[in-house]
C-alpha positions as CSV (number, residue, x, y, z in Angstrom):
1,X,-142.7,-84.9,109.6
2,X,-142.8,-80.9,110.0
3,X,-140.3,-78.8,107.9
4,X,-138.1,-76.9,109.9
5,X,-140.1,-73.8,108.7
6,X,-143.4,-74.8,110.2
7,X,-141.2,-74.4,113.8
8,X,-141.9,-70.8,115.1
9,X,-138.5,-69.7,117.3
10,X,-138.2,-66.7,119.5
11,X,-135.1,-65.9,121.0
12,X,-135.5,-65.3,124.6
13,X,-132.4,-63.9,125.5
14,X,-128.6,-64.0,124.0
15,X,-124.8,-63.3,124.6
16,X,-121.8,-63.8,122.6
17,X,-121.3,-67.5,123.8
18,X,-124.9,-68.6,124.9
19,X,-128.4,-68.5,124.0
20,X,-131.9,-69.1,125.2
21,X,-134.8,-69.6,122.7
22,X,-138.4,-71.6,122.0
23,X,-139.5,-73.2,119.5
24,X,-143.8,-73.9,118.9
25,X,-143.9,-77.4,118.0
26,X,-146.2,-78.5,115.1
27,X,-147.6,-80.6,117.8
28,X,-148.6,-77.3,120.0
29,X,-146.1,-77.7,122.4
30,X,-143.7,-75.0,123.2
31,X,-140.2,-76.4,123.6
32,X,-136.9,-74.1,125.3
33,X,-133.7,-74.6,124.1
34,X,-130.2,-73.1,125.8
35,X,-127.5,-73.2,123.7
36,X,-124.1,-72.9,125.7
37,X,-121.0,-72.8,123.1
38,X,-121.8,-76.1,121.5
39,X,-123.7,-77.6,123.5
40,X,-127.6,-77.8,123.8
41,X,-129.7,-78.4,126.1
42,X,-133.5,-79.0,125.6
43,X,-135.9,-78.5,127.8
44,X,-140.3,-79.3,127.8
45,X,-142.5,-76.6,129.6
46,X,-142.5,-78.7,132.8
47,X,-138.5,-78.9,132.7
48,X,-138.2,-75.7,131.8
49,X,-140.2,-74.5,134.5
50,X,-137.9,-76.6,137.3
51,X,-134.8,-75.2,135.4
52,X,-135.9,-71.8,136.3
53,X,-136.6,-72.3,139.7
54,X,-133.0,-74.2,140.0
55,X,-131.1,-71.3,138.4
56,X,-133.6,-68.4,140.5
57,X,-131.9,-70.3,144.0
58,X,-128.1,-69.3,142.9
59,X,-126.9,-66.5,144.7
């Protein structure tokens, strides 16, 4: 099992209560993570991708 510092994060973008950031897998794949209070959320490429989209419709 991969130590936690073989992951390579990014934040993507941040406020005081939420968060959005990746993570590169030790298996290659890059994983998205939103963190709202304490709760959160994990998403694969394809899921993240169909979040986007979902979120890019509100008005």
């Amino acid at each position: 099992m991969a130590e936690e510092s073989d992951l390579v994060m990014k934040t993507i973008a941040e406020t005081d209560n939420y968060s959005v950031w990746t993570a590169d897998e030790p298996d290659g794949e890059k994983t998205y993570h939103l963190e709202l209070n304490n709760v959160t959320v994990h998403f694969f490429q394809e899921e993240w991708d169909e979040f986007v989209a979902l979120v890019k419709k509100i008005k």
